[in-house]
Every structure is written in C-alpha cells, then in structure tokens.
C-alpha positions as CSV (number, residue, x, y, z in Angstrom):
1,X,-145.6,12.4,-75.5
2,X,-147.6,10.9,-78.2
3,X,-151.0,11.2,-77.6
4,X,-152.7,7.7,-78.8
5,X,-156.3,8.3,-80.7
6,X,-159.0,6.0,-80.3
7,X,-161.7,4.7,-82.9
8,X,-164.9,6.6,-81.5
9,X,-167.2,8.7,-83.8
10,X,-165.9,12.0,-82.0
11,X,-163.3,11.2,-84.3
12,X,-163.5,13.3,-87.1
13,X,-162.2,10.3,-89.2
14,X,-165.4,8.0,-87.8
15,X,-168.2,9.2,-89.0
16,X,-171.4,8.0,-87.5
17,X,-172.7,5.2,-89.7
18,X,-175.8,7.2,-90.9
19,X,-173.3,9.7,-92.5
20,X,-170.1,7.6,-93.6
21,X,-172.4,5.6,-95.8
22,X,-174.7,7.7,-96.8
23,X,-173.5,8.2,-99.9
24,X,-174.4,4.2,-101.3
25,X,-178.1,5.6,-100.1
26,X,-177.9,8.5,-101.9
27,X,-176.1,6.1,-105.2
28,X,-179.0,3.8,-104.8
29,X,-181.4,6.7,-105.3
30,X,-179.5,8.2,-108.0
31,X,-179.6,4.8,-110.1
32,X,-182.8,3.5,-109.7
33,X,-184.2,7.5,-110.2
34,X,-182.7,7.8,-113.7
35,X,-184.8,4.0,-114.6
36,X,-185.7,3.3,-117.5
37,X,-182.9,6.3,-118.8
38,X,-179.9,4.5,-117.2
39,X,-177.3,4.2,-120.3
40,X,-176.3,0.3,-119.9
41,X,-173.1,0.6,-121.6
42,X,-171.8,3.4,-119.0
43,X,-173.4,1.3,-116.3
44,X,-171.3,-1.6,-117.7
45,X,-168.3,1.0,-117.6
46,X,-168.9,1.4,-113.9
47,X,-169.4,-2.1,-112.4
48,X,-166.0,-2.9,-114.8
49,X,-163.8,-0.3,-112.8
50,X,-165.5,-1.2,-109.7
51,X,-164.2,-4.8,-109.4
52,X,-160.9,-2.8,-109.3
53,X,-161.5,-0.6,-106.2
54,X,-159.3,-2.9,-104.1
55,X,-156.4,-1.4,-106.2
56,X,-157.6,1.9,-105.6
57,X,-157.8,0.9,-101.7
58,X,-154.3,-0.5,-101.9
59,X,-152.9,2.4,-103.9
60,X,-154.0,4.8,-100.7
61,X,-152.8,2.6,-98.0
62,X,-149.6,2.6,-99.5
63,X,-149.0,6.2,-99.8
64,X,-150.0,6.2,-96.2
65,X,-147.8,3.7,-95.4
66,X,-145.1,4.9,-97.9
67,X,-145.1,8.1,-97.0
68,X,-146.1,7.9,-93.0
69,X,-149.0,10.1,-93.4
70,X,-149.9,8.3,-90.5
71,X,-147.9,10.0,-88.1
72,X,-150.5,12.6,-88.0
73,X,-152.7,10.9,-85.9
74,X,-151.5,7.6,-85.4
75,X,-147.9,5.6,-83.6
76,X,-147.4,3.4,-86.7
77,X,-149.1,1.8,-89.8
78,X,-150.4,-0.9,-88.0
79,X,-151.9,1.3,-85.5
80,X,-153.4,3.5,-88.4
81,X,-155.1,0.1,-89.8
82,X,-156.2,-0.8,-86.2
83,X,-157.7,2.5,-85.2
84,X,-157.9,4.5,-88.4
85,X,-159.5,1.5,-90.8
86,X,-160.9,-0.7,-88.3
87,X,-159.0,-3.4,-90.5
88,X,-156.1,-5.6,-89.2
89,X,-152.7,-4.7,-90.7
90,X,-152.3,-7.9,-92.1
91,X,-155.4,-7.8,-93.9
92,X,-154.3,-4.1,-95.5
93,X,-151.1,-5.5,-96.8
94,X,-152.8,-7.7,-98.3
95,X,-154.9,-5.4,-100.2
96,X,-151.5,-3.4,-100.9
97,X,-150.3,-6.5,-102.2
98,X,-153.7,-7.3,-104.1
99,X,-152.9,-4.0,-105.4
100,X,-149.8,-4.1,-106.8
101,X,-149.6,-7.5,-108.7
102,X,-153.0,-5.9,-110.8
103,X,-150.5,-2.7,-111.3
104,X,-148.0,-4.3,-113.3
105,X,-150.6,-6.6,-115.2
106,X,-152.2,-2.9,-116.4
107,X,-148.6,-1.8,-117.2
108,X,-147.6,-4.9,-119.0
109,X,-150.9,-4.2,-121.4
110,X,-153.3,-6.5,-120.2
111,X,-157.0,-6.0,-120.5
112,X,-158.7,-8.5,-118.6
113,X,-157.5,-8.5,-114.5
114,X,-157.8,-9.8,-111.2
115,X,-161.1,-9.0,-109.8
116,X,-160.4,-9.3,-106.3
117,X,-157.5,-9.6,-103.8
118,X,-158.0,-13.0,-103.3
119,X,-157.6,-13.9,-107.5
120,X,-154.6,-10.8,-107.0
121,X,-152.3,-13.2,-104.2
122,X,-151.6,-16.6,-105.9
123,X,-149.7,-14.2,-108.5
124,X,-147.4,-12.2,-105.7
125,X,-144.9,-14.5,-105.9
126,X,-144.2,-13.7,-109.4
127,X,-143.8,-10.4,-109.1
128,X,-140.2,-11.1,-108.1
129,X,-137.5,-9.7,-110.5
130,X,-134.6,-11.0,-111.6
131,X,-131.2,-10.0,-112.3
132,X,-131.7,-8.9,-115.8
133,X,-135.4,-7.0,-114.4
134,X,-137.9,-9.5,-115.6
135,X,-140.6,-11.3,-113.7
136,X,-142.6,-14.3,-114.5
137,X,-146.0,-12.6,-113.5
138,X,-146.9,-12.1,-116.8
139,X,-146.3,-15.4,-118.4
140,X,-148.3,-16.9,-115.6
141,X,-150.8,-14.9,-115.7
142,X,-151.5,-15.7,-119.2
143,X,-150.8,-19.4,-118.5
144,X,-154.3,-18.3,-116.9
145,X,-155.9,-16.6,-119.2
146,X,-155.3,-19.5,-121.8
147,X,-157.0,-21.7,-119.5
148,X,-160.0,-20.4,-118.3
149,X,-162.7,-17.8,-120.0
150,X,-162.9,-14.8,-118.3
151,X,-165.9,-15.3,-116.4
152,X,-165.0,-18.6,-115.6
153,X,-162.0,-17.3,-113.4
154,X,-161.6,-17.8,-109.7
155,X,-158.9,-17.8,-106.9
156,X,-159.4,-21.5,-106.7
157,X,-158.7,-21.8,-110.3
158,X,-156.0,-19.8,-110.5
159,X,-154.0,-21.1,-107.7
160,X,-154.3,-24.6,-109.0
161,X,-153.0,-23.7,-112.6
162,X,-150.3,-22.4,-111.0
163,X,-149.0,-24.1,-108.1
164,X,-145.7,-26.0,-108.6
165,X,-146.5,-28.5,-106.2
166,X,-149.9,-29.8,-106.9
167,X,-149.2,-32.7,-103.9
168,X,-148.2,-30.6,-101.2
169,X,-151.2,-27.9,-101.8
170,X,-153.9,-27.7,-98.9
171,X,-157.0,-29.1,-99.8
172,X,-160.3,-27.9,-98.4
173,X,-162.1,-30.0,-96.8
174,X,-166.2,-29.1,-95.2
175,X,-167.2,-31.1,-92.0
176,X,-169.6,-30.1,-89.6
177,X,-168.9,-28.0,-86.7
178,X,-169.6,-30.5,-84.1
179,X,-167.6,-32.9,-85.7
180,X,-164.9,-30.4,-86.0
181,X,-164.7,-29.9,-82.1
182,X,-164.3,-33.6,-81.9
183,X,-161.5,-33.9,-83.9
184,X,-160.0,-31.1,-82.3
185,X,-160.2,-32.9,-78.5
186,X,-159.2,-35.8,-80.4
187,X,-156.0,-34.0,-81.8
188,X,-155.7,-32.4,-78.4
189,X,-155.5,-35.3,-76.2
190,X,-153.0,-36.8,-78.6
191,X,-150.7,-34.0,-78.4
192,X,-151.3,-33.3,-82.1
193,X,-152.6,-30.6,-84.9
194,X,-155.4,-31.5,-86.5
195,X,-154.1,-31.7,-89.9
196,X,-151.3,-34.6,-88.4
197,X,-154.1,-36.4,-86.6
198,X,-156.3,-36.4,-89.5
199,X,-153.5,-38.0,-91.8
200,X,-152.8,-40.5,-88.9
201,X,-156.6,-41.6,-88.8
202,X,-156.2,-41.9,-92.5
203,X,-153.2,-44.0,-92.8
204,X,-154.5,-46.3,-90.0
205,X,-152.0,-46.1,-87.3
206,X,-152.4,-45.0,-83.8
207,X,-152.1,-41.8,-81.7
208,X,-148.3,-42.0,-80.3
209,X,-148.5,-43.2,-76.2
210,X,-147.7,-39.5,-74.1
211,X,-144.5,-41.8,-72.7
212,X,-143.4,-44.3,-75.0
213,X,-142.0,-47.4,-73.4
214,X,-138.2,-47.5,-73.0
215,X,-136.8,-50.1,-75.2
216,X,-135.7,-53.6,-73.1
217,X,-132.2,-53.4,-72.0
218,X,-130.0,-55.8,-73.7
219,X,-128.2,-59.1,-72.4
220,X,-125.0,-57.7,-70.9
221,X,-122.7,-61.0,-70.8
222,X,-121.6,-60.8,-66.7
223,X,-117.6,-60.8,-66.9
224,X,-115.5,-61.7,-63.4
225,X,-115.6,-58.0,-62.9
226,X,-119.1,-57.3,-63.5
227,X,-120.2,-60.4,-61.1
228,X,-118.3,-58.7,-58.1
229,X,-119.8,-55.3,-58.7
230,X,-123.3,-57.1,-58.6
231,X,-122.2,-59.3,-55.6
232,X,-121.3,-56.4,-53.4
233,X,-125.0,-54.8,-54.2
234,X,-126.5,-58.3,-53.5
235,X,-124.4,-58.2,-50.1
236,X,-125.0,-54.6,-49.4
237,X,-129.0,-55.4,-49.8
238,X,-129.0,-58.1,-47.3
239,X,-127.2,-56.5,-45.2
240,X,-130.2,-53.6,-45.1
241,X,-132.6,-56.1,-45.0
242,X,-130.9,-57.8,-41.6
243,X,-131.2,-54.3,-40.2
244,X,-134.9,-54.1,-40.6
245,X,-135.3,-51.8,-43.6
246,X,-137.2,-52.4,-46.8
247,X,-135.8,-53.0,-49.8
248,X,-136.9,-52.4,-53.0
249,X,-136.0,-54.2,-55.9
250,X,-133.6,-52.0,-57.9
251,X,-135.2,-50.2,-60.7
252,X,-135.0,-50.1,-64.3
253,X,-132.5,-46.8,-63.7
254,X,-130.9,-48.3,-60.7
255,X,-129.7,-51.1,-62.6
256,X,-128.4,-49.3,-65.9
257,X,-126.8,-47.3,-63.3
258,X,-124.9,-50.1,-62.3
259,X,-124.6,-52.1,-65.9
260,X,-122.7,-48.4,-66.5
261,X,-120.4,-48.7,-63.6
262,X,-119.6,-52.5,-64.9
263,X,-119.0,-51.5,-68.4
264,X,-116.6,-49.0,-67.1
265,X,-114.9,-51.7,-65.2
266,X,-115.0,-53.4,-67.7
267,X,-113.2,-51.2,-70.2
268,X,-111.0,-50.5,-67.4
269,X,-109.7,-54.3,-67.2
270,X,-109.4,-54.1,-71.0
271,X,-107.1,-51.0,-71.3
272,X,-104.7,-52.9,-68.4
C-alpha cells in the first residue's frame, strides 16, 4: 500500500522557512559585503541568466515528470506538485511549457528571450511541427522582436502582435470590487455569465424572462369535424356543471390537446 506523504517540515523535502531560504540571506550578505568591489559587468551576467530561472525550474520538473522520479515519495506528478512544490499542477506545466518554447528559441540561435512564463505562453502554440519538421515559433518570435525593443517587451505585447484574431481576443477590463459583485448578482439572477450579461447591458437589450411566454396559438379554421369534437366537450362540461362540480375553463394545454385530436380528425377525413 502506498503510503501517501504529506507537506509538513518533518519532511526532509520541507525545510523550515528559516533554513530553505536562508541562502537569499546569506546572497544578500555576500553582495552588499563585497560593495564598492562588486564587478558590475558579472553582476549584469547574473541578473541576465536569472530572468531565465523559470527554464531551469521547468527543465527539473520535467525530468521528474519525464522520468517519474516522483514515485519515490509521491502517487503521481500532480501529487508531487501538490505536496512536494506546494504549486498546483497546472501552474508547473506551465512553467514546463514556459520552459520549453525558450529552449528552442536558444537552439534556433537567438540571443534576446522570453523573460518570464507569462512572455514564454502566447508562443506555445507555435512550437507545433509540421510534416516536413518545421515550426513557426521562430518566425513569430522575430515578428516580435522587429516590433518592440527589447526592454520594451511584455506578455501583453506579445500576444497582441501575434494573435490571429484581434476581435475575438479578451480584453481586460478594471472595475471595482463592489461593483464587480453587483454585476455578478446581476448575471446571476439572469441566468447568465458575466461576460454575456456585460455584452447584453452593452447592446441595450434585456435580460431574457426565466419562462418566456409561449407564442399565441394560431386561428385553426373549425371544419364539420372539428365542431363536433368541440361540441361533445361543450356537452360533456355542462353536463359536470349540472352535477355540481366546478369547472374550469380548459387551459392553454387542454385545448392544444384537443386542436391535436381535431387535426387528426381532420387528416383522418382527408385520407378517406
């Protein structure tokens, strides 16, 4: 039986926090110790590479994943993320996504890079090969790079530049958080998402009614069949209401019941 391990720092895996980061204490000190010695060009060096360390993040969750180093310690991957990373799986594919779209930009010789995951994703779905084993991440990457300076790079930008249809894209809008919950009851109540009921208030039309009316029934021209068939219900109701009982009048469904049974007749006489 597999024995299921928990995130606590008995763990050896969880260190407490005053030991797992540590080491950024002790970087800190080693830094601003070496002031005014520091060598800015291998400091630039450094912070360069660092904007990378989501590929090295996604290069080792991979190999865990790839290889199931997991099933040392853990039932599955996403189980490893939960318990091992204290990261939802979804958010470490991701990463291993991030991670490989940068990967084949550094083996297709380019110098400047995505600097995070979020600049990394718009490009994933270019990194889809063909039949004759070419992708289109490179082209659009450059399409990128032509457009924007470096620095001025974002994964707004990019996703903009390269988003086939500019109409249907999501656009982000910021409204306050009360007013937010209001649209939400709003959106509720009409049996709506918010994104519907927003382009409804925007086009001007109204929240649709929870039971639409049913349509009025149309003229049905009364033929010698159809007036007996209503005759004997006229007959059959007076003879209730001679009886003593009440009677209703019949309703809407009551009478397409018996418009049906005439139209049958009807159909009936025709085929004759």
């Amino acid at each position: 039986m597999m024995e299921i391990t928990t995130a606590d720092f008995n763990d050896i895996y969880w260190e407490p926090p005053e030991t797992e980061f540590q080491p950024l204490l002790d970087f800190e000190s080693e830094i601003l110790r070496d002031i005014p010695h520091n060598d800015v060009a291998l400091l630039t060096q450094r912070i360069k590479r660092s904007f990378l360390d989501y590929v090295r993040q996604g290069i080792m969750m991979d190999a865990v994943r790839r290889y199931r180093l997991y099933k040392q310690q853990y039932r599955d991957f996403a189980e490893y993320c939960k318990l091992g990373l204290g990261r939802s799986h979804f958010y470490c594919q991701r990463i291993i996504q991030a991670a490989k779209v940068c990967l084949e930009l550094i083996k297709a010789k380019f110098k400047i890079l995505p600097t995070s995951v979020a600049q990394a994703l718009p490009l994933l779905k270019f990194t889809k090969v063909d039949e004759y084993g070419e992708s289109q991440l490179g082209d659009k990457w450059q399409t990128v790079l032509d457009g924007f300076q470096p620095e001025l790079i974002t994964a707004a930008k990019i996703a903009e530049t390269l988003d086939e249809n500019p109409e249907d894209r999501a656009k982000q809008v910021r409204i306050g958080g009360k007013a937010y919950q209001l649209l939400q009851q709003k959106a509720a109540a009409a049996g709506m998402a918010v994104s519907k009921y927003l382009e409804m208030l925007i086009g001007g039309t109204e929240p649709p009614d929870d039971e639409p009316d049913e349509p009025d029934d149309e003229p049905v021209e009364l033929t010698t069949e159809k007036e007996e068939i209503c005759d004997r219900a006229e007959a059959f109701a007076k003879a209730k209401s001679a009886k003593g009982f009440a009677i209703e009048m019949p309703s809407k469904c009551h009478q397409k019941a018996i418009n049906l049974s005439a139209n049958r007749s009807d159909k009936v006489s025709d085929s004759s």
